[in-house]
N, C-alpha and C positions, 0 to 999 in steps of 0.2 A: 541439463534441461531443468528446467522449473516452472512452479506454480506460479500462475502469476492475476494478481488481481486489481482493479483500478479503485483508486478511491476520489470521489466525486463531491468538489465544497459544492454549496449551497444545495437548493432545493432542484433536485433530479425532477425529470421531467417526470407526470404524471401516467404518460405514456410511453411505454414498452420501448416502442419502435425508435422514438424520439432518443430516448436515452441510449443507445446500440448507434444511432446516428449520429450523437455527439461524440461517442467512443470511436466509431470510423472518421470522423472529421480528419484531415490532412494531416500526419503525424509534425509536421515540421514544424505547426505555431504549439505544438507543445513540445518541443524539444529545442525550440527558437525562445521560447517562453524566459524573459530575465526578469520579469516581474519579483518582489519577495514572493518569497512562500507563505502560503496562507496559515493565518494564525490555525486556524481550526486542525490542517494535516501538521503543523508544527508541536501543537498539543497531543496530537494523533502519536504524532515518533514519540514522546517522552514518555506514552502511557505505554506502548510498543517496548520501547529499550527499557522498562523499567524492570519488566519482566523477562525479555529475549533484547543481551543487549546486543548491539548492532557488529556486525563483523566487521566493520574499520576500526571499532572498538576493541575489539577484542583479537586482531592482527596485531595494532599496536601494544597493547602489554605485554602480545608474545602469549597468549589463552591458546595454544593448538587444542586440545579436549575440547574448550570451549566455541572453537570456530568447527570442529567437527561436529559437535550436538545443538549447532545453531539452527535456529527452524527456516533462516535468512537466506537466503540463493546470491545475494551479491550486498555490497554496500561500499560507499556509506548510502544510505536507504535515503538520507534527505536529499541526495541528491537526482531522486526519481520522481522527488515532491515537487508540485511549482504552485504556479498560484489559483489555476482552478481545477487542476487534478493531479492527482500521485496516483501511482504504479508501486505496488510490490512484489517483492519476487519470493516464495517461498520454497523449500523443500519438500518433496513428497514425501521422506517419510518423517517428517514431524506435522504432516497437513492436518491429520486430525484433531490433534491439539492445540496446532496454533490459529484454524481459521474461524475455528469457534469466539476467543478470544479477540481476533482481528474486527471481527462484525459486530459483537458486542461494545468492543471499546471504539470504533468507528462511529456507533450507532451513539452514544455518550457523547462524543465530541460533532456529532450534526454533521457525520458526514456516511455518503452511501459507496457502498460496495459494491462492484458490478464486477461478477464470477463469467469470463468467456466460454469456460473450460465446461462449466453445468449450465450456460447460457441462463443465470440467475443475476435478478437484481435485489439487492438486500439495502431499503432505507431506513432511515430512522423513523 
């Protein structure tokens, strides 16, 4: 099981309800979604992996330590990314430290955070 949080390009609605409604919209036109991936969540992994890098990264060099103290719940992570929202998946016991980071560097790159699990919305 894991932490899991949505990251939302452009400007999130200014209301509550609105934004919970775009995250219930039908899962399948985001997961049907072949669009590029939006520059902003593409900047989002780089600032992400630079500090926690991704577990497809670090399966492939053969890192086991490193896929164990990963704060990452699955990957490769851009593959959760599409073009107007990405999904992460994190582990509960590195949550405290990596979701602080997550919102902050989110928040940098002009994209919002929306937490199901504390029903919080974190924008820029």
């Amino acid at each position: 099981m894991s932490y899991n949080v949505y990251l939302l390009v452009g400007q999130a609605p200014a209301d509550d309800g609105d934004v919970w409604d775009k995250i219930g919209q039908p899962q399948e036109s985001y997961y049907d979604d072949e669009r590029e991936i939006a520059p902003k969540l593409v900047a989002l992994h780089t600032t992400l992996t630079a500090k926690f890098p991704c577990l497809s990264s670090l399966s492939a060099s053969g890192d086991h330590e490193g896929m164990e103290n990963s704060p990452w719940a699955d990957g490769p992570m851009l593959g959760n990314f599409k073009h107007e929202m990405g999904m992460l998946a994190m582990t509960f016991s590195k949550l405290d430290e990596v979701m602080p980071f997550v919102v902050s560097s989110a928040h940098q790159h002009g994209v919002t955070v929306v937490d199901p699990q504390l029903e919080m919305i974190f924008r820029p």
